[in-house]
Residue frames as qw, qx, qy, qz and C-alpha x, y, z in Angstrom:
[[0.669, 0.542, -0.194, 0.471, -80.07, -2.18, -53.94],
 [0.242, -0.724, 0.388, -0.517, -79.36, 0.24, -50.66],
 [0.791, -0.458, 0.377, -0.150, -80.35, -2.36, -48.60],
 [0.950, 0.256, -0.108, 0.142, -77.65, -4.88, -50.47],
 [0.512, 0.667, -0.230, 0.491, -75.29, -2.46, -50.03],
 [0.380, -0.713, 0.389, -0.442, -75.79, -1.97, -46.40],
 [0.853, -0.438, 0.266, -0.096, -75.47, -5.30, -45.35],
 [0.764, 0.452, -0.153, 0.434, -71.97, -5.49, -47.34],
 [0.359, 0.535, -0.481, 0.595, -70.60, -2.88, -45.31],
 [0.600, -0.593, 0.390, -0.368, -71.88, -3.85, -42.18],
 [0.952, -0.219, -0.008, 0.215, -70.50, -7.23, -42.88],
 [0.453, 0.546, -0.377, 0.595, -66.79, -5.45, -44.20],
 [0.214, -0.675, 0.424, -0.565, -67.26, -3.38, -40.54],
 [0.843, -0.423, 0.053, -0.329, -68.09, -6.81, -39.03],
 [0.941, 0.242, -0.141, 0.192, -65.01, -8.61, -40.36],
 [0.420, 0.681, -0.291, 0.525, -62.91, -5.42, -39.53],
 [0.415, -0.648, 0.424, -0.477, -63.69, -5.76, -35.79],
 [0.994, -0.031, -0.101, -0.040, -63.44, -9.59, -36.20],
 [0.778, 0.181, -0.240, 0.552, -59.82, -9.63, -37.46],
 [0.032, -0.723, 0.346, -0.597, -58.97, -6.25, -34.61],
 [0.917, -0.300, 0.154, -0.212, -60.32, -9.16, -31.85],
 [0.893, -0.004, 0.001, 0.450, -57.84, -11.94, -33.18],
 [0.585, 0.556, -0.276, 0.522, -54.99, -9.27, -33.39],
 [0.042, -0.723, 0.500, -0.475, -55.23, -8.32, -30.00],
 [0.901, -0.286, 0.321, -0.059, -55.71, -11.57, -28.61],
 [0.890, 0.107, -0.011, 0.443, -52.59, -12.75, -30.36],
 [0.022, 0.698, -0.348, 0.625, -50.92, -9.20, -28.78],
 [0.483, -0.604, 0.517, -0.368, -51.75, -10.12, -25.51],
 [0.961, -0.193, 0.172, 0.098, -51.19, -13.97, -25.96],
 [0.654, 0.624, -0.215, 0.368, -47.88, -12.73, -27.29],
 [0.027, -0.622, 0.472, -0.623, -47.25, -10.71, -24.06],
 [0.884, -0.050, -0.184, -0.426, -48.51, -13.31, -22.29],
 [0.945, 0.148, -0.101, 0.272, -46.24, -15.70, -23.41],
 [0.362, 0.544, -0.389, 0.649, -43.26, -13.41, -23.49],
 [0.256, -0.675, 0.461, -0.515, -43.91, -12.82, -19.31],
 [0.935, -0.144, 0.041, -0.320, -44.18, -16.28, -18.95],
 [0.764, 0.378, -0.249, 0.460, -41.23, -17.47, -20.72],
 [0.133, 0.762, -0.251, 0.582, -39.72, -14.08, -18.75],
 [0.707, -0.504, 0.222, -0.444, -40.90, -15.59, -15.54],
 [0.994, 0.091, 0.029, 0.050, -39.80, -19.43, -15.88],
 [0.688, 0.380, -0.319, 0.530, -36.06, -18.19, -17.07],
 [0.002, 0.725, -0.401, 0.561, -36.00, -16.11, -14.16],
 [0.826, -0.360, 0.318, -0.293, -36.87, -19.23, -11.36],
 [0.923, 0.232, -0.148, 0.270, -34.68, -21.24, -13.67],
 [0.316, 0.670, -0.396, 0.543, -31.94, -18.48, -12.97],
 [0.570, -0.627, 0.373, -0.378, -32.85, -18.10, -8.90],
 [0.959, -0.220, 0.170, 0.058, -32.63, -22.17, -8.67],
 [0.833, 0.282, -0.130, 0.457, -29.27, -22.21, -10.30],
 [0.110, -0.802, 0.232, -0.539, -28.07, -19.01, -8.00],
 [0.745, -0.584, 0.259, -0.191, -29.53, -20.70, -5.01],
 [0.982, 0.044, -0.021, 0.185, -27.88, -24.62, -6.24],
 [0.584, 0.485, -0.319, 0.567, -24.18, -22.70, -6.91],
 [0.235, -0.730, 0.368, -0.527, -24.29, -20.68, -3.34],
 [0.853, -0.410, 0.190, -0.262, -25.12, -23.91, -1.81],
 [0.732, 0.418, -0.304, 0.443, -21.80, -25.38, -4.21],
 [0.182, 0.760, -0.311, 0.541, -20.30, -22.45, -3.22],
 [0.470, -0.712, 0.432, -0.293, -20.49, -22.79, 0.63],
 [0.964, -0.242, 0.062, -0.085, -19.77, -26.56, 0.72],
 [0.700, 0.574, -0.092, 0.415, -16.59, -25.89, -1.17],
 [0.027, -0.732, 0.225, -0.642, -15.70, -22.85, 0.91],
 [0.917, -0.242, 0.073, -0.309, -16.62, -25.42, 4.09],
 [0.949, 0.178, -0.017, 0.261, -14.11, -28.46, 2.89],
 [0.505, 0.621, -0.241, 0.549, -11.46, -25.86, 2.54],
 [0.291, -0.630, 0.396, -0.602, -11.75, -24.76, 6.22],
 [0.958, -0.166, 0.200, -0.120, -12.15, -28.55, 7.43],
 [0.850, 0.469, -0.075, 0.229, -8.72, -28.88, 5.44],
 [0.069, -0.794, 0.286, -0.532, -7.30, -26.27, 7.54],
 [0.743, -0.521, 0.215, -0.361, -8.29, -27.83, 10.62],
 [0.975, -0.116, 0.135, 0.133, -6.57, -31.14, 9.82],
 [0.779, 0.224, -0.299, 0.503, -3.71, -29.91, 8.64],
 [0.032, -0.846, 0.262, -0.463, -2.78, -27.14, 11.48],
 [0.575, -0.648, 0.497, 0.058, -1.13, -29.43, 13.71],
 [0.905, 0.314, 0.022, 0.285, 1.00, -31.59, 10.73],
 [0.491, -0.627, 0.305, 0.523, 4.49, -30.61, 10.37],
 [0.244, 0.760, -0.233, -0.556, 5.90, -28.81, 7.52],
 [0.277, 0.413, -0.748, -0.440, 5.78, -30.25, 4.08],
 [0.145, 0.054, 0.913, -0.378, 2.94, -32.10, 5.13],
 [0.179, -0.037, -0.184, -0.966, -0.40, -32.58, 3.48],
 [0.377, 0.165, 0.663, -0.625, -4.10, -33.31, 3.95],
 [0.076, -0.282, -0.743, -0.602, -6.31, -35.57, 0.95],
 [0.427, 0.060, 0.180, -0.884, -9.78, -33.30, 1.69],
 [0.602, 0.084, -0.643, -0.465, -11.42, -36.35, 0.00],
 [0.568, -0.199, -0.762, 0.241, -10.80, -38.60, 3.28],
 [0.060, -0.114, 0.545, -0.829, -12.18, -36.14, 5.37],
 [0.064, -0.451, -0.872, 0.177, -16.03, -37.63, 5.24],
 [0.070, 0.439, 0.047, -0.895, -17.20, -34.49, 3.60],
 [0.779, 0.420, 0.141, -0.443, -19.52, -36.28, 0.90],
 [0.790, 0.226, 0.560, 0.107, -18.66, -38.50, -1.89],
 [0.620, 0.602, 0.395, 0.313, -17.83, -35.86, -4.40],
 [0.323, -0.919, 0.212, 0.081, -15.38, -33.28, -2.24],
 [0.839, 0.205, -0.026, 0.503, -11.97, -33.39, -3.60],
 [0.043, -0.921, 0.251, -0.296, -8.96, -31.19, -2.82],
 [0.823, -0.021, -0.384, 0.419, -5.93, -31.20, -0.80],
 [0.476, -0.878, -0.025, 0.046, -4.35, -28.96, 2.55],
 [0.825, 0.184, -0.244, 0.476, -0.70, -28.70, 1.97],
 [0.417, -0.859, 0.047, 0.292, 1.80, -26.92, 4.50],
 [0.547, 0.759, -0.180, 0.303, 4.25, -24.65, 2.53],
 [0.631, -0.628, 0.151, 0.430, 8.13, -24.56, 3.27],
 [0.578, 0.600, 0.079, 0.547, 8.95, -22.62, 0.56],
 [0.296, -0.810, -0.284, 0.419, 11.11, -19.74, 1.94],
 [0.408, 0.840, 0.161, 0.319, 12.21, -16.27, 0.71],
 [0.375, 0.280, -0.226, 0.855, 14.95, -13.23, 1.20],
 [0.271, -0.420, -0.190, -0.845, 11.57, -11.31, 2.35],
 [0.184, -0.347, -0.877, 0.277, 9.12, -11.84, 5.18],
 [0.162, -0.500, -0.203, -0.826, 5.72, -9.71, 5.58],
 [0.050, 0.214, 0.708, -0.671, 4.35, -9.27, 9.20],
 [0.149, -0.593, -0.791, -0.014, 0.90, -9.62, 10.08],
 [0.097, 0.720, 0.196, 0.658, -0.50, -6.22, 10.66],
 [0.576, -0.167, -0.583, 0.548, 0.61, -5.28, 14.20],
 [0.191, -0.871, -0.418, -0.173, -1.49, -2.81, 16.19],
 [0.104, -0.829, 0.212, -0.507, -0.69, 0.17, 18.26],
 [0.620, -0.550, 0.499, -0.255, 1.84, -1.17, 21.15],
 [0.986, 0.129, 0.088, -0.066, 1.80, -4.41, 19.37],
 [0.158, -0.638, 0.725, 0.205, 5.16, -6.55, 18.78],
 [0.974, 0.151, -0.129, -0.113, 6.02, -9.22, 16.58],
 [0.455, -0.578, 0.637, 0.230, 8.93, -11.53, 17.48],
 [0.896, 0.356, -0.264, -0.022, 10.68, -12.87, 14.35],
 [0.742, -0.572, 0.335, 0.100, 13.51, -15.20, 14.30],
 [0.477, 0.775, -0.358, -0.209, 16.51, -14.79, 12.75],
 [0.086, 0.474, -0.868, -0.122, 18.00, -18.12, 13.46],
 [0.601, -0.323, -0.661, -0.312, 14.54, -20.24, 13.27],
 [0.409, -0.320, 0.601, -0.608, 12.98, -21.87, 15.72],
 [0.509, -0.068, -0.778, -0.361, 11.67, -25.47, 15.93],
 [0.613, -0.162, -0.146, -0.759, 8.29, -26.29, 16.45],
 [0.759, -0.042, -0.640, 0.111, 9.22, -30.27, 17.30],
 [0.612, -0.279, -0.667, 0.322, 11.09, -29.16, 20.41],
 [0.114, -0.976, -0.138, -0.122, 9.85, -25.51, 21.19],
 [0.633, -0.425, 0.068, 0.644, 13.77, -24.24, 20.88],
 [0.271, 0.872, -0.318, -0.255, 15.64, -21.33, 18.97],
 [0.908, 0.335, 0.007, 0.251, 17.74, -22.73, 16.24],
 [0.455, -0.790, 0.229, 0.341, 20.81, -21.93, 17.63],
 [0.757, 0.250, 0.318, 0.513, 22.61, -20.98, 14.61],
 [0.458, -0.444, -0.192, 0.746, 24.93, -18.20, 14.04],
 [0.399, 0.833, 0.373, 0.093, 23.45, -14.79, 12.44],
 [0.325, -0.645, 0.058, 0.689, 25.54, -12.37, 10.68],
 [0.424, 0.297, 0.457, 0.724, 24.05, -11.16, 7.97],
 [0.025, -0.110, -0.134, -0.985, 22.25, -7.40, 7.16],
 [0.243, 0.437, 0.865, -0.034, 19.09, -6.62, 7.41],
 [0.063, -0.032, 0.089, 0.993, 16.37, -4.14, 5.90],
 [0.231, 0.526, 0.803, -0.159, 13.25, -3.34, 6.76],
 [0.079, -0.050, -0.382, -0.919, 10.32, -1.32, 4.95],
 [0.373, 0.217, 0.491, -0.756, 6.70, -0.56, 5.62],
 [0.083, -0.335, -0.840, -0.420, 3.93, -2.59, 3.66],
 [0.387, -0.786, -0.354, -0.328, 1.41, -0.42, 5.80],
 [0.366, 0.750, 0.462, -0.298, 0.54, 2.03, 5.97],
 [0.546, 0.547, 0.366, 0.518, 0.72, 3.11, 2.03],
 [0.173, 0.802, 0.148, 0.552, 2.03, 6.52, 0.94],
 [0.111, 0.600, -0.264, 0.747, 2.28, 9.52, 3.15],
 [0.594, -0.481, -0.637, 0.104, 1.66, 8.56, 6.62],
 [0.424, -0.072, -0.327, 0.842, 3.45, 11.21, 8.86],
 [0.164, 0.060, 0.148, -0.973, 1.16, 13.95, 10.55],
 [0.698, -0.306, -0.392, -0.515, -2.14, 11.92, 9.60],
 [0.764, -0.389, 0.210, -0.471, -3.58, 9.56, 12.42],
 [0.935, 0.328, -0.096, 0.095, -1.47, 6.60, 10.88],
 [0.458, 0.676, -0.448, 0.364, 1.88, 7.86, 11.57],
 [0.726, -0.651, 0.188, -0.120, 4.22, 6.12, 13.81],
 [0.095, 0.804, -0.586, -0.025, 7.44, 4.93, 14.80],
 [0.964, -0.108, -0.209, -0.125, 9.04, 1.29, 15.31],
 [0.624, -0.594, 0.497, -0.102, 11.26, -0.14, 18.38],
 [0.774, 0.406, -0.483, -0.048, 13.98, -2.70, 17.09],
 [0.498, -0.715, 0.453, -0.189, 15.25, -5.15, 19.88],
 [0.527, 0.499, -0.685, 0.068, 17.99, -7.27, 19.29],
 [0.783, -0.455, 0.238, -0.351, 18.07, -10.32, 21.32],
 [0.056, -0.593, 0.802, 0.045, 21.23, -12.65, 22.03],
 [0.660, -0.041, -0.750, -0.014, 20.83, -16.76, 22.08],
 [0.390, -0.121, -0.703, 0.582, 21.44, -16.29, 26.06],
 [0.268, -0.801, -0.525, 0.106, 18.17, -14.30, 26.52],
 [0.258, -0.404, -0.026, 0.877, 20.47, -10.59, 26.36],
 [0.540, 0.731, 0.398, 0.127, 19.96, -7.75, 24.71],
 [0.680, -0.022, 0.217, 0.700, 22.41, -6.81, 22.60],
 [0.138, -0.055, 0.298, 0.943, 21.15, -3.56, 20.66],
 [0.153, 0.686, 0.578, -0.415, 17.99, -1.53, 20.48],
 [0.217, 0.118, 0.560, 0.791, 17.16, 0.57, 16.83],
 [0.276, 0.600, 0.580, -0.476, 14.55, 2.95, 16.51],
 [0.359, 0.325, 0.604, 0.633, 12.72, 3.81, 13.14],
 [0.076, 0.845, 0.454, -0.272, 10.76, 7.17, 13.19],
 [0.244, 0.343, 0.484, 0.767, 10.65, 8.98, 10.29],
 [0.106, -0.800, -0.365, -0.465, 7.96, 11.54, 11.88],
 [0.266, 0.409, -0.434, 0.757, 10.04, 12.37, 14.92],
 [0.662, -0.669, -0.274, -0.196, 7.44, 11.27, 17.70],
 [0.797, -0.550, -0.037, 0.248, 10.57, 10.46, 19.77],
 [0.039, 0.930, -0.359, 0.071, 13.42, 13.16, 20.54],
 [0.204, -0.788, 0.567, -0.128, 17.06, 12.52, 21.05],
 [0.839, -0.101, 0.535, 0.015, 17.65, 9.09, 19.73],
 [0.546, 0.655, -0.462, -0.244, 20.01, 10.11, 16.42],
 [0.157, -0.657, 0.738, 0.007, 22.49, 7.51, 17.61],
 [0.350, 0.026, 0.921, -0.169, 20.15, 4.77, 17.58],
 [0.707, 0.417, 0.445, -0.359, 18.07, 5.44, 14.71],
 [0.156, -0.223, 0.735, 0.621, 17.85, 4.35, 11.12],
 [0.452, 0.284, -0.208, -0.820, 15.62, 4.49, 7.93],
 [0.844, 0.291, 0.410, -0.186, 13.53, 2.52, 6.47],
 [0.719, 0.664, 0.053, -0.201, 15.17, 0.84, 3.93],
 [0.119, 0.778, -0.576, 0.218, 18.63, 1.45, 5.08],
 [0.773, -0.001, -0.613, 0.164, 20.91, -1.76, 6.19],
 [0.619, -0.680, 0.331, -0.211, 21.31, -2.78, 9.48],
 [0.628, 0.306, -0.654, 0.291, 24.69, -4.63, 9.98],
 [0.768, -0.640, -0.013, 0.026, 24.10, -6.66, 13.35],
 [0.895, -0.066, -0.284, 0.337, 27.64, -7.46, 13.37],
 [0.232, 0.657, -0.114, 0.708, 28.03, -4.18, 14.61],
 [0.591, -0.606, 0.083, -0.526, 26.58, -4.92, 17.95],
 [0.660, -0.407, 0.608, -0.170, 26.81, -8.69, 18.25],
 [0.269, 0.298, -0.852, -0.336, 27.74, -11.96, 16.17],
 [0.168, -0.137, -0.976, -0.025, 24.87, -14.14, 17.60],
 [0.568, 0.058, 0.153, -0.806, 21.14, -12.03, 17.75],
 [0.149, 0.216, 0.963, -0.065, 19.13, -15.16, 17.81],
 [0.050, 0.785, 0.617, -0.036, 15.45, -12.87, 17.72],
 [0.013, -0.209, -0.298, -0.931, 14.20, -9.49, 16.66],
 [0.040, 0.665, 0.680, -0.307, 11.42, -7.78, 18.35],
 [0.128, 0.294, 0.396, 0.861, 9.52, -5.33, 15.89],
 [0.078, -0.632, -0.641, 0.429, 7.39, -3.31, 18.85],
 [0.180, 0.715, 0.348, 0.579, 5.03, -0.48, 16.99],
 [0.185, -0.459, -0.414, 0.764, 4.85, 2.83, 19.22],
 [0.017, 0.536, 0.562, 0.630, 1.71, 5.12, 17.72],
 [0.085, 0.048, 0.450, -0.888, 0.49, 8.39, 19.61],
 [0.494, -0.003, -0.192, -0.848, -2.78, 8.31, 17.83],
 [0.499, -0.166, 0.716, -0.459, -5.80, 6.07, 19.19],
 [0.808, 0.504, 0.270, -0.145, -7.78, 5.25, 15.99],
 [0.066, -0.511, 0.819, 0.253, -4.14, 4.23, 14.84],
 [0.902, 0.215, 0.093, -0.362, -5.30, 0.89, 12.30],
 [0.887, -0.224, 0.318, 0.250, -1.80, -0.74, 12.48],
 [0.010, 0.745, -0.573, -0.340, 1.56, -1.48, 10.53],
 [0.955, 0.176, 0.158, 0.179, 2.95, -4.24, 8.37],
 [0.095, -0.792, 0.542, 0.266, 6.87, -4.24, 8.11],
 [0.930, 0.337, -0.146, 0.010, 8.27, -6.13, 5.25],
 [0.684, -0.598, 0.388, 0.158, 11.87, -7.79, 6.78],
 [0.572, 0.693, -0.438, -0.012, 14.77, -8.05, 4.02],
 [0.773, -0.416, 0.304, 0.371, 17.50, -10.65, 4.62],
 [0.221, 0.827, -0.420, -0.302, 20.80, -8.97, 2.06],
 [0.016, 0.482, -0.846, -0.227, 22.63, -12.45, 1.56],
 [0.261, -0.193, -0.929, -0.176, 20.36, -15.68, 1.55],
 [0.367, -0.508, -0.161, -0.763, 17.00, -16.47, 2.74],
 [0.309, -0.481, 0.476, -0.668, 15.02, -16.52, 5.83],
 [0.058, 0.154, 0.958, -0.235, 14.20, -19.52, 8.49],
 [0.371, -0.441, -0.749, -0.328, 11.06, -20.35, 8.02],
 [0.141, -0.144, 0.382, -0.902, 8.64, -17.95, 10.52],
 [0.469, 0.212, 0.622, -0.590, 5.55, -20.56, 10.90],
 [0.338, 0.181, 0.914, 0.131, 3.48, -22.42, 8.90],
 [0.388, 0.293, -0.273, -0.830, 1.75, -21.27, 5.47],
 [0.508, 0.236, 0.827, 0.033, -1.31, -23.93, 5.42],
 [0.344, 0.295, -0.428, -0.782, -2.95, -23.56, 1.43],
 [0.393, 0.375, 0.836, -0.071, -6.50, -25.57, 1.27],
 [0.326, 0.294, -0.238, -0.866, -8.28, -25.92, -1.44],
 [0.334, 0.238, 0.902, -0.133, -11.77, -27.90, -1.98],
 [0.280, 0.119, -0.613, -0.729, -13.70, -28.70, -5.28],
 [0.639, 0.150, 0.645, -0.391, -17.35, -29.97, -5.19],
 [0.449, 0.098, 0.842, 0.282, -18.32, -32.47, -7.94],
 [0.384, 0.823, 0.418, -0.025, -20.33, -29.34, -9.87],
 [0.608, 0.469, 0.104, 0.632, -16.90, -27.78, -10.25],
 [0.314, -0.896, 0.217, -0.225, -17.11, -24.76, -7.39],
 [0.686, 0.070, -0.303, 0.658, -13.68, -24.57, -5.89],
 [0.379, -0.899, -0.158, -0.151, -12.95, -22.64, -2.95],
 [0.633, 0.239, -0.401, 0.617, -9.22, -21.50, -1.47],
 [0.459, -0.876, -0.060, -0.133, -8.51, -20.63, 2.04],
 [0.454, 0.364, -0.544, 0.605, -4.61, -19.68, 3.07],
 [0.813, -0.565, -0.136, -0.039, -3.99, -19.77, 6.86],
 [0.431, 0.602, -0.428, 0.518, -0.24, -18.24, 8.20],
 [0.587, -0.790, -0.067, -0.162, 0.08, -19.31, 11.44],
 [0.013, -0.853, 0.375, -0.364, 3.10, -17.56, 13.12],
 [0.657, -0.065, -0.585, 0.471, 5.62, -19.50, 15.52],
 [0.450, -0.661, -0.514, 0.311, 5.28, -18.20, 19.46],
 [0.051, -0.875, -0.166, -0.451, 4.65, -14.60, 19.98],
 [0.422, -0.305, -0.644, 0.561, 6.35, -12.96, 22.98],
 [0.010, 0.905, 0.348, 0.243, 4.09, -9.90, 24.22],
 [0.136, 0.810, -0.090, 0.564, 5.19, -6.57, 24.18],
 [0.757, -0.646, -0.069, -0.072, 4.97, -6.52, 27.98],
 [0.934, -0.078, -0.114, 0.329, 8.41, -8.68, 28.17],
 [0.626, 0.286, 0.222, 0.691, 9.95, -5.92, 26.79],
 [0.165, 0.913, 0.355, -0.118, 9.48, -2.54, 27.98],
 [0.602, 0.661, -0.043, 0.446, 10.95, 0.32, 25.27],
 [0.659, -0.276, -0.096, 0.693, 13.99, 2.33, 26.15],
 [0.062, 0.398, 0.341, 0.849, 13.24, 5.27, 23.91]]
């Protein structure tokens, strides 16, 4: 009878380590599986990372090949990215803007640096000033640097030169809100505040917008250029590409490229 009974509960203990066996083998074939699965979606993820960057660049690519062809076209001109022998499944288009505005933003213009804009155009066909008469207001304002600028490393002053059709100058303006430069009330004015050329002259043809900064690790200006009555000639060529590969990546690249610079040099300040 003992001995009946023992070999009952050694089989119960035998069954109980049987079915502890299958439960952790189906734990670890659970975990198992779960790093497996964990693994597989992550190489699924990488390849689809890698496959879009490789979207990505060709897109990003096409758009800058769109550039290229259209930077010598003439305004209101555009470029099919499709005919450029970039694959079979590149689409897109380059288009030179001639939209124009009341506003103009300069390129960020360094320490010394000048930009020449033109306030009666200029065409690009036969490399002339548009020889058309200005007489309207103007106003400028500072897109950089932001906020307080005076007394920091950033602070500086700007040179306005006023240039006839016949290559004169007619009138010289100086902005400096931090007072780098003494004894020039007569000739200065605010940001923000009109200039009326027709105080000087009836026919400034150009504007030269020359920075003057005392500080070396100066990091530049942008001056935004108001016209008060209508808007400005066109100041150079806004190309706008944009290329789509056949998985649906799209890339945009913009491209402003300025009509003819004259350097600072030409010009030295009066102030």
């Amino acid at each position: 009878m003992k001995k009946a009974k023992f070999k009952n509960v050694m089989s119960k203990s035998k069954n109980k380590q049987q079915g502890q066996v299958l439960l952790i083998v189906i734990l670890i074939s659970t975990v198992l599986l779960t790093v497996g699965l964990s693994m597989l979606n992550l190489t699924r993820d990488d390849t689809k990372l890698s496959e879009l960057e490789e979207e990505s660049k060709r897109a990003f690519a096409a758009a800058e090949a769109g550039i290229d062809a259209a930077i010598h076209l003439t305004p209101g001109a555009s470029v099919n990215i499709s005919n450029l022998g970039l694959g079979s499944d590149i689409g897109g288009s380059a288009i030179i803007n001639t939209t124009t505005s009341n506003t103009f933003t300069t390129s960020t213009i360094q320490k010394d640096g000048q930009y020449t804009f033109y306030l009666t155009g200029f065409n690009p066909n036969t490399g002339q000033l548009i020889e058309n008469n200005f007489t309207d207001s103007i106003r400028i304002s500072r897109a950089l640097p932001a906020g307080s600028y005076c007394g920091t490393s950033e602070e500086f002053a700007v040179e306005l030169t006023f240039i006839n059709g016949d290559g004169t100058i007619v009138a010289r303006r100086l902005i400096d809100e931090c007072d780098l430069i003494a004894g020039q009330a007569n000739e200065e004015v605010d940001f923000g505040v009109a200039i009326n050329t027709n105080s000087f002259s009836n026919d400034p043809h150009l504007m030269f917008t020359r920075i003057i900064a005392p500080n070396a690790t100066f990091t530049g200006a942008s001056l935004v250029i108001y016209n008060l009555n209508q808007n400005w000639p066109i100041q150079g060529k806004t190309i706008t590409s944009t290329a789509q590969t056949g998985a649906g990546v799209a890339k945009k690249v913009q491209l402003f490229q300025s009509y003819p610079q004259i350097p600072a040099e030409f010009f030295v300040t009066s102030f």
